[in-house]
C-alpha positions in Angstrom: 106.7 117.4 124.1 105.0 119.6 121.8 100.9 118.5 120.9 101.8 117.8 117.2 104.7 115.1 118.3 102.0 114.2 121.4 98.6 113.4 119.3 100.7 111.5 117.0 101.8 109.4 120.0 98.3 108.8 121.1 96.7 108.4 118.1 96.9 104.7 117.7 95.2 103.8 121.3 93.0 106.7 122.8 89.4 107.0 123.4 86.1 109.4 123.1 83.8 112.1 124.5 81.3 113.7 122.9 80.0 117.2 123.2 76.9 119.7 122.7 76.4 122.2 119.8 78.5 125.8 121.3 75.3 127.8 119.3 72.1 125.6 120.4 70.5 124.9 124.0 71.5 122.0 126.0 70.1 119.4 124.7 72.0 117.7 122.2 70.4 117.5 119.1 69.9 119.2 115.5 71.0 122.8 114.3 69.1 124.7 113.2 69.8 124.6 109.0 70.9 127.5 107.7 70.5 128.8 104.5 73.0 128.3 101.7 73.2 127.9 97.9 72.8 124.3 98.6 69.4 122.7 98.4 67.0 124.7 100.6 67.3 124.4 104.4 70.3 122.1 103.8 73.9 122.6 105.9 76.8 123.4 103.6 80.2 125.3 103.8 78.3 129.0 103.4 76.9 128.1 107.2 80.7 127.6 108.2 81.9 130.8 106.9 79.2 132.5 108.7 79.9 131.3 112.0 83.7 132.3 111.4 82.4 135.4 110.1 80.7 136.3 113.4 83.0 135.2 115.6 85.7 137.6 113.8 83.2 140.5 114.8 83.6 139.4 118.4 86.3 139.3 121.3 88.1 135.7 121.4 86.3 133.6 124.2 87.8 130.1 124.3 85.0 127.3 125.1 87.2 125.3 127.7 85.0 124.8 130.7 86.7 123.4 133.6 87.5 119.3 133.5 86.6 117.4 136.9 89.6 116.1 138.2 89.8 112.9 137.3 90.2 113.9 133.4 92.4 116.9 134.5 94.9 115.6 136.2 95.7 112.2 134.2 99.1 112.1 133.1 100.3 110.8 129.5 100.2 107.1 130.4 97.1 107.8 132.0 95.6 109.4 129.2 96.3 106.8 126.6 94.8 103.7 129.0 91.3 105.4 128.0 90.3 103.6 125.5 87.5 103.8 122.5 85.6 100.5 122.4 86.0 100.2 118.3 82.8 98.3 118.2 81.3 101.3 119.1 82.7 103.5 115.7 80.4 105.1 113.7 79.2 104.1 110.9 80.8 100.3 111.6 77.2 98.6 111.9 76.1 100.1 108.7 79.3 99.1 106.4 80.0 102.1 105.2 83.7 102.4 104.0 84.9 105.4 106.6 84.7 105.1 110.4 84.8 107.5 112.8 85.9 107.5 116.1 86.9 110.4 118.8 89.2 111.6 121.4 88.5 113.0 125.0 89.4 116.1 127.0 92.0 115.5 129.4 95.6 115.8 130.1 97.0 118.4 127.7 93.6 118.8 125.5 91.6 121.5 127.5 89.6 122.7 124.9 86.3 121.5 124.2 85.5 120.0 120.2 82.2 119.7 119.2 81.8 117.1 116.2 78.7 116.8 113.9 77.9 114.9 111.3 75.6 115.9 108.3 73.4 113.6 106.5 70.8 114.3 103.9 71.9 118.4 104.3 70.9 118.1 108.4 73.5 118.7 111.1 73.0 116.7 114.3 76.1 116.5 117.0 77.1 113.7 118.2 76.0 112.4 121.9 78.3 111.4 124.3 77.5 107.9 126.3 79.7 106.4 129.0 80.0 103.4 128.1 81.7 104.0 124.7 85.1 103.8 126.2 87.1 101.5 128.6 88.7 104.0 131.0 91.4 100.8 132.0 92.6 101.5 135.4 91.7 105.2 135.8 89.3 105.7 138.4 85.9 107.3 137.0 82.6 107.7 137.9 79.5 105.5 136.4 78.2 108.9 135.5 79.7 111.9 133.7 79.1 115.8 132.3 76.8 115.7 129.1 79.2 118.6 127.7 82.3 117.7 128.2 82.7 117.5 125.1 85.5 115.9 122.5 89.4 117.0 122.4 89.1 115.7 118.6 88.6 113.2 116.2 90.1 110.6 113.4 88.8 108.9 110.4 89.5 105.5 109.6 89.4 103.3 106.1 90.7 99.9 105.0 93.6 101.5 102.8 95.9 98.3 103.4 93.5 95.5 103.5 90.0 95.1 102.8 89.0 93.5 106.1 90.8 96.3 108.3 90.2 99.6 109.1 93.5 101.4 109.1 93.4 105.4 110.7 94.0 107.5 107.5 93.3 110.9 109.2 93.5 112.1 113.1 92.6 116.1 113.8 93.7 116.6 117.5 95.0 119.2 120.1 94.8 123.2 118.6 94.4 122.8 115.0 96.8 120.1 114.4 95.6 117.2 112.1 98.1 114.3 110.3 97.2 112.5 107.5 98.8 108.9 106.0 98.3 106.9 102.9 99.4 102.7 102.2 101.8 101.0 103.6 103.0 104.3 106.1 103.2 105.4 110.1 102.2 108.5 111.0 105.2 111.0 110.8 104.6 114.1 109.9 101.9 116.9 111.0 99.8 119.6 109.1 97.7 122.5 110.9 95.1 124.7 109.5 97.2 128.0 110.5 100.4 129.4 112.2 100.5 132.6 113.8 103.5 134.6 114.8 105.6 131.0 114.7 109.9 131.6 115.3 109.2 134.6 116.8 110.7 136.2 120.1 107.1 136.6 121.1 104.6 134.3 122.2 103.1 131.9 119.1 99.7 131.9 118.9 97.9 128.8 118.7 94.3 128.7 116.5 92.2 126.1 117.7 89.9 123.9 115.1 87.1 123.8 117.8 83.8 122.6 115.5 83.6 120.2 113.0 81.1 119.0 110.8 81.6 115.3 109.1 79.5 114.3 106.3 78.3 110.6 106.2 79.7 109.2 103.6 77.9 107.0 100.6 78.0 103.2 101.0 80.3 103.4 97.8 82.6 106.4 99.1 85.6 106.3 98.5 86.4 110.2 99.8 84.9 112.1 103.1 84.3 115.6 103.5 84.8 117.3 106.6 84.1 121.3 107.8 86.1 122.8 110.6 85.7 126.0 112.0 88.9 127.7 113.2 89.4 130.0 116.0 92.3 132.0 117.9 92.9 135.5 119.4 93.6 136.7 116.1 91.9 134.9 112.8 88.9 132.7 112.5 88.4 130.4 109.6 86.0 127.9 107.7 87.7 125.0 106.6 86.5 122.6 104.1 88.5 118.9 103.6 87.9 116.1 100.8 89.8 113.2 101.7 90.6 110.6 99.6 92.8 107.8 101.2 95.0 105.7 99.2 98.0 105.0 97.9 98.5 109.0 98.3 96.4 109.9 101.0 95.4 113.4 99.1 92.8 116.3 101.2 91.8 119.6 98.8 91.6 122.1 101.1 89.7 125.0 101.1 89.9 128.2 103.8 88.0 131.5 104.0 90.3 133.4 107.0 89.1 136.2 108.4 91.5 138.5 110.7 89.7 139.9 113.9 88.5 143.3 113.7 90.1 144.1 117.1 92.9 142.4 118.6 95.2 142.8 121.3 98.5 142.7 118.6 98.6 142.2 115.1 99.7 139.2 113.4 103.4 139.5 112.2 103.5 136.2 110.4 100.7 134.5 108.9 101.9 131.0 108.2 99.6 129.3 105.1 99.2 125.4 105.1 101.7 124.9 107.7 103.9 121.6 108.0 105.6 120.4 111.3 107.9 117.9 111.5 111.0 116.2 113.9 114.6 116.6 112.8 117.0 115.3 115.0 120.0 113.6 113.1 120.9 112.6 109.9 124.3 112.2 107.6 124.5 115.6 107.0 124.9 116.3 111.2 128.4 117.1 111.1 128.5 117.1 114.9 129.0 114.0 117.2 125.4 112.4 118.1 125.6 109.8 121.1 123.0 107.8 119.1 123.2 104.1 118.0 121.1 105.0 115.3 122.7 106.6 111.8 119.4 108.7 111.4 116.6 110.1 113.1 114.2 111.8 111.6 110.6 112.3 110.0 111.5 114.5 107.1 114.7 115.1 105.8 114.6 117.8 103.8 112.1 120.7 102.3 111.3 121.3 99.0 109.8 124.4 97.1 108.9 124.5 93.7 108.6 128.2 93.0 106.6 130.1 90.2 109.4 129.7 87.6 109.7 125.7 87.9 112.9 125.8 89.9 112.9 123.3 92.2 114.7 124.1 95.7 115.9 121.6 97.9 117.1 122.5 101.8 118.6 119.3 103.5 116.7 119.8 107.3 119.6 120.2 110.2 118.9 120.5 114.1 120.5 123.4 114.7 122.3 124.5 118.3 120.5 128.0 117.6 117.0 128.9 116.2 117.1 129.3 111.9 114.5 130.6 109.9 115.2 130.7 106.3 113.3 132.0 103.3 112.7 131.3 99.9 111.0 133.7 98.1 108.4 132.7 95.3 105.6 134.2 93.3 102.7 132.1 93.4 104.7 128.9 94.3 103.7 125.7 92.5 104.1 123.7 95.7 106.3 123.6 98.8 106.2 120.1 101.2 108.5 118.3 104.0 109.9 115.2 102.4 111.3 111.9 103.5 113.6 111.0 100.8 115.6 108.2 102.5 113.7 105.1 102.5 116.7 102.7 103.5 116.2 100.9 106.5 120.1 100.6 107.0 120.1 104.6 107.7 118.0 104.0 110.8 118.1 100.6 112.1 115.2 101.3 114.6 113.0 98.7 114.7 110.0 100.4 116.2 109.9 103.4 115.0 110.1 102.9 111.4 111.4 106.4 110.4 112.2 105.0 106.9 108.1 104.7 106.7 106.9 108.1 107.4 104.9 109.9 104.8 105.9 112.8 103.0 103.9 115.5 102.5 103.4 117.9 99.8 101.0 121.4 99.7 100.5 122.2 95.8 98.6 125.8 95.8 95.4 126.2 93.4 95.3 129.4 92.5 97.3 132.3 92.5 98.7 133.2 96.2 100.7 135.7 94.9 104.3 136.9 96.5 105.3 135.9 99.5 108.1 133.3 100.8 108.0 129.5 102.0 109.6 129.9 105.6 111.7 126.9 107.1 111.8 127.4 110.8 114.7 124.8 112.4 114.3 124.5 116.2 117.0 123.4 118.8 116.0 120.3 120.2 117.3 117.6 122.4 115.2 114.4 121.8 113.3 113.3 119.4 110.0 113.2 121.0 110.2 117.0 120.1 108.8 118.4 116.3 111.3 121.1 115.8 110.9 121.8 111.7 108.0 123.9 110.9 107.7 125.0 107.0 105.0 127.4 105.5 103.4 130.1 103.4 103.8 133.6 104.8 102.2 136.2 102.1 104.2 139.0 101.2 101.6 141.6 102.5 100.9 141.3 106.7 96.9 140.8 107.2 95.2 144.0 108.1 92.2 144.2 111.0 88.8 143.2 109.8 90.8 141.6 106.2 88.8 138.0 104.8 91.7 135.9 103.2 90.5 133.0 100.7 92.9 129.9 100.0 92.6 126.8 98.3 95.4 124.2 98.0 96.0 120.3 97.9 97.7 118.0 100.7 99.3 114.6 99.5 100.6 112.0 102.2 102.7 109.7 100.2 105.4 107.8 100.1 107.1 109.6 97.1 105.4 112.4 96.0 108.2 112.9 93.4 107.5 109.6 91.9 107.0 110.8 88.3 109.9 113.1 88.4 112.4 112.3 85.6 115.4 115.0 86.7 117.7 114.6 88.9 117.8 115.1 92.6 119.6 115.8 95.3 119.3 112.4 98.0 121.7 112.8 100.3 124.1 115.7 101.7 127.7 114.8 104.0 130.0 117.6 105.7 133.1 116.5 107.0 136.3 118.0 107.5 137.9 119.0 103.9 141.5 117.3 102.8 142.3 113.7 101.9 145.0 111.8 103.7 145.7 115.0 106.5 142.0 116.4 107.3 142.1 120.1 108.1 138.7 120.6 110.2 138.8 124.5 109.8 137.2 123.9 106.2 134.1 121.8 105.4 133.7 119.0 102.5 130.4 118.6 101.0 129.3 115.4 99.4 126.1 115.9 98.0 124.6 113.0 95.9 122.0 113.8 93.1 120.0 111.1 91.4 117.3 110.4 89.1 116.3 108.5 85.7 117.6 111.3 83.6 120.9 111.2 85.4 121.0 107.6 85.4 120.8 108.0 81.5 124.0 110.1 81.4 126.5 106.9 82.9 129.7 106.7 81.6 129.6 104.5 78.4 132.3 102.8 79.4 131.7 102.5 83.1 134.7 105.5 82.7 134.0 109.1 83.7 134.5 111.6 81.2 133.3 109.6 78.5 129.3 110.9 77.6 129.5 113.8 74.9 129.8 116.8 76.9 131.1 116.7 80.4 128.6 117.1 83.5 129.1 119.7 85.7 128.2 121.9 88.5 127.8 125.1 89.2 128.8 126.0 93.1 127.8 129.4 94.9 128.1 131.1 98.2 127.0 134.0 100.2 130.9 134.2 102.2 133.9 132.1 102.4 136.2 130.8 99.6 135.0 127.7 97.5 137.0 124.9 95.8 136.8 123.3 92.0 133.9 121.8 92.2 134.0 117.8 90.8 131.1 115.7 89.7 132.0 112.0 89.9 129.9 108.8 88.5 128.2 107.1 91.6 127.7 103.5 90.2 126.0 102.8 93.4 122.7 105.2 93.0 122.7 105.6 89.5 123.7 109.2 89.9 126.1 111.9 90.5 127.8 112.9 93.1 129.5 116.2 93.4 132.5 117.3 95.3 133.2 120.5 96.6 135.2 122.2 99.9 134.5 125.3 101.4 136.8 127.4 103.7 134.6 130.0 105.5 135.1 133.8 106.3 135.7 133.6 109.9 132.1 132.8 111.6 130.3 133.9 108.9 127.3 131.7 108.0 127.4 130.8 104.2 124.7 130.4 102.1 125.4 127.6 99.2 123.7 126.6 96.0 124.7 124.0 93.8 122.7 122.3 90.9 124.3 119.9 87.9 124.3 120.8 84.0 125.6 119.7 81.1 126.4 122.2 78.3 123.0 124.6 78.5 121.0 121.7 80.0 120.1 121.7 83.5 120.0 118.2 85.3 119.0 118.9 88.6 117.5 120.6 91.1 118.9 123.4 93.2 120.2 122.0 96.5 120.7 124.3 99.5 122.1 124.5 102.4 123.0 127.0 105.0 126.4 126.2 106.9 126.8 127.9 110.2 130.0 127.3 112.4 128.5 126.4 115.2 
């Protein structure tokens, strides 16, 4: 089980420790301010970069001092029966609108997380006490470590009612965090970096292993939190406002800087990175021994690239490891997506995949060239996240090199919800024919939909009938394709286009296919890459 799926898992029902300051004496207390263009003496982002600054000038040393045994060796159910007394969460006595509440070390989570929180431009960590959790039936003692230390944290707001206060945001395990907006289950994960990710070598891991939270206003209705990040490789000062809502939405800002001397250098430096499960959906054109129709978190990526064109790659759960790349020049935005709110397409009753945010990454700035990699992962079960999708610049990061990114995170239902065009909302391969199937060529149904195409219905409920026929235009990297045929589809207001492809031996085929009528493009571009597996 990878940590993204895992902290997901626990997030609803784990517990706290707190920690000491990794650049102050023992005793928990204030750090020392640091000078800023803030108000004089008062903590701000500038004190963040410096820290990463420094620790880019220095060999990697992980703070993960050694757990006593009885936090060590829990197991997952273990691990989740330690619980955080919610009476306890900060900020609850004062009515503020955001809570805060924290996460231990144990099991999996090793590394030690100290958390801060900053009020009136002073940083002061936060003390760990015993008796903030119920440890259920673990066996523990009465007394325990003053620097243990957190594993991480999570933010909580009443976003669905006024009287309850729902998690929005959970950072946990490396530097994994997940974010979720009204009426939505957790589902899919962000991180603040991936390193060398769908590689033959070893991923690395960067670890968010300081944070900083700033109290919020009694009439708040966003939080900022600073993370410093830290790996073999790259350090980084983080910077998230988070607004919860009906689109939970974080603006992100980073300041990366590479380590002057590492043991290898980085071959893929994944910006804004997205993970995410994939394990069936209508598109799997293999037999799944599932009751289920679909499972999945996302089903699909999207990339808006610096031209406007939006790409959309239907996600599969391949038998081999796929990465794919779409090239773009200062992309407008790139994000996982689940498009398929139907409950009928899952029928699971407790894991409510037809609930599970999407989430988008729109860049500020110019990032300049560089490609939005899909990596697709073999996997098994669904407990696994097997779908990671990021930024990789065009230009590998040199020794010693500062990187500076900005860009904004939505967690919504439908990001696309003011998107008039047409797109593409669901993709089926079967075998090719009619009456006699012939199995050694592939159908693809591909349904596109959207208020502009809705406009374009037959007049008469009869195809062929709106002023200039609707098309579509069909390409591939290998094999032989059929006329493609764009049929009314009363049933989703849409189009849905037709088209068979007979492939060039094992030859994996790249296809593109978008709907126009006369010079007027309708849709976005779907893609797909078929491989005979």
């Amino acid at each position: 089980m990878t940590l993204a799926r895992l902290f997901g898992i626990l997030a609803l029902g784990s517990t706290l420790i707190s920690g000491i300051p990794l650049w102050a004496d023992d005793t928990p207390g204030l750090i020392e301010p640091a000078p800023s263009e803030g108000a004089p003496g008062a903590f701000t982002f500038a004190a963040v970069v410096r820290r990463a600054e420094e620790l880019a000038a220095a060999d990697y040393q992980p703070d993960r001092p050694a757990l006593p045994d009885y936090l060590a060796d829990l197991d997952y159910d273990q691990y989740r029966d330690v619980r955080f007394d919610r009476n306890e969460s900060l900020w609850k006595a004062e009515g503020l609108p955001f809570q805060m509440q924290f996460f231990p070390r144990g099991f999996l989570f090793k590394d030690r997380v100290t958390v801060n929180v900053v009020e009136d431009g002073v940083s002061q960590v936060v003390p760990f006490r015993h008796d903030l959790f119920d440890y259920g039936k673990n066996q523990v003692p009465e007394e325990m470590p003053a620097d243990l230390g957190f594993a991480g944290l999570r933010l909580l707001y009443p976003i669905n009612r006024d009287d309850v206060f729902d998690e929005v945001v959970v950072f946990l395990g490396a530097s994994y965090f997940r974010g979720v907006s009204k009426g939505l289950n957790y589902g899919i994960t962000t991180r603040g970096l991936a390193i060398d990710t769908g590689l033959p070598t070893q991923e690395e891991f960067p670890i968010f292993r300081e944070f900083w939270v700033f109290k919020p206003a009694s009439d708040a209705v966003d939080i900022t939190v600073f993370a410093l990040l830290d790996s073999e490789s790259v350090t980084g000062a983080y910077s998230f406002v988070i607004r919860p809502g009906i689109e939970t939405v974080m603006d992100v800002k980073a300041r990366l800087f590479v380590r002057r001397f590492v043991r290898r250098s980085v071959q893929k430096l994944g910006i804004a990175p997205l993970t995410s499960m994939f394990f069936h959906g209508e598109n799997t054109d293999r037999f799944m021994d599932d009751f289920r129709p679909e499972v999945h978190d996302s089903d699909g990526l999207l990339v808006v690239n610096g031209t406007g064109e939006r790409i959309w790659r239907p996600l599969v759960n391949p038998l081999g490891l796929r990465v794919s790349d779409f090239v773009a020049e200062n992309p407008r935005s790139f994000g996982l997506f689940q498009r398929d709110r139907d409950f009928r397409n899952y029928e699971d009753l407790e894991a409510h995949y037809q609930n599970r945010p999407s989430a988008l990454v729109e860049p500020i700035g110019d990032w300049g060239r560089g490609v939005v990699e899909l990596v697709e992962i073999p996997s098994d079960a669904e407990r696994y996240d097997n779908i990671v999708a990021y930024w990789m610049p065009e230009r590998k990061p040199e020794p010693g090199e500062e990187l500076k990114l900005e860009y904004r995170l939505r967690f919504a239902q439908d990001p696309e919800a003011g998107l008039l065009g047409g797109r593409a909302i669901s993709t089926r391969i079967g075998a090719a024919g009619t009456d006699i199937l012939d199995s050694s060529r592939r159908k693809f149904v591909v349904d596109f939909a959207g208020e502009s195409l809705a406009q374009r219905a037959p007049k008469s409920g009869l195809e062929g009938e709106t002023e200039t026929e609707i098309e579509a235009v069909v390409t591939s990297t290998s094999g032989e394709l059929s006329k493609p045929v764009v049929q009314w589809n009363p049933h989703t207001q849409g189009w849905r286009l037709f088209f068979e492809l007979k492939p060039d031996g094992r030859e994996p085929a790249d296809l593109r296919a978008f709907l126009r009528q006369g010079n007027d493009v309708l849709s976005e571009t779907w893609s797909y890459r078929w491989v005979r597996e």
